[in-house]
N, C-alpha and C positions, 0 to 999 in steps of 0.2 A: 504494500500500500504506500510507502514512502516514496518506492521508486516512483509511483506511478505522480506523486505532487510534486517530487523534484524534477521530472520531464516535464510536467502543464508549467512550473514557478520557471523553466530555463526556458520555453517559448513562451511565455510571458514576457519575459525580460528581454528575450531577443526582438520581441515589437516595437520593446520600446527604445532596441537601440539607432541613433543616425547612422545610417550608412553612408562613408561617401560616394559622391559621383565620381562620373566615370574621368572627369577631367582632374579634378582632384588627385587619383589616383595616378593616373598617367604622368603629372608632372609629380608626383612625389617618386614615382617610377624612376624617372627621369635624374634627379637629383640624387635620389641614393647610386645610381649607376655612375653619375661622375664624380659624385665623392667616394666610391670607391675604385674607380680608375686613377684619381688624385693620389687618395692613398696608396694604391699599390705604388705608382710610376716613384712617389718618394721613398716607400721602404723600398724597393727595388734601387734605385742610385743610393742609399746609404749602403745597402748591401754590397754592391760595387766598389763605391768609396774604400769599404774596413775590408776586404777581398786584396785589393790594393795596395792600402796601407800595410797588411799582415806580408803582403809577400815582397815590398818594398824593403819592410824591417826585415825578415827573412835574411832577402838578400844583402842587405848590409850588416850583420849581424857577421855572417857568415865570411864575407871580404873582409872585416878587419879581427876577425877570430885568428890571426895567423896563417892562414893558409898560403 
């Protein structure tokens, strides 16, 4: 018997939620797709960057080790 008021109380409350429209939706679409294209292209060049960095140290680590 619970179940059966907690199904009627969640479409109850799903009437009475706003939905957004379709425009709404498209440009929030829209904006999470280039703020996560933003984010990537920056984590991707720092990862470049310390890649870099490490094998720049690397190597001069290595030339004045004595060798």
């Amino acid at each position: 018997m619970n179940v059966i008021r907690f199904i009627k109380s969640v479409i109850a409350e799903a009437k009475l939620t706003t939905w957004p429209n379709f425009s709404t939706v498209f440009n929030m679409t829209i904006v999470i797709i280039l703020i996560s294209t933003v984010l990537s292209l920056y984590i991707t060049g720092l990862d470049i960057i310390f890649v870099k960095g490490r094998e720049f140290l690397f190597q001069f680590l290595n030339s004045t080790s004595g060798a």
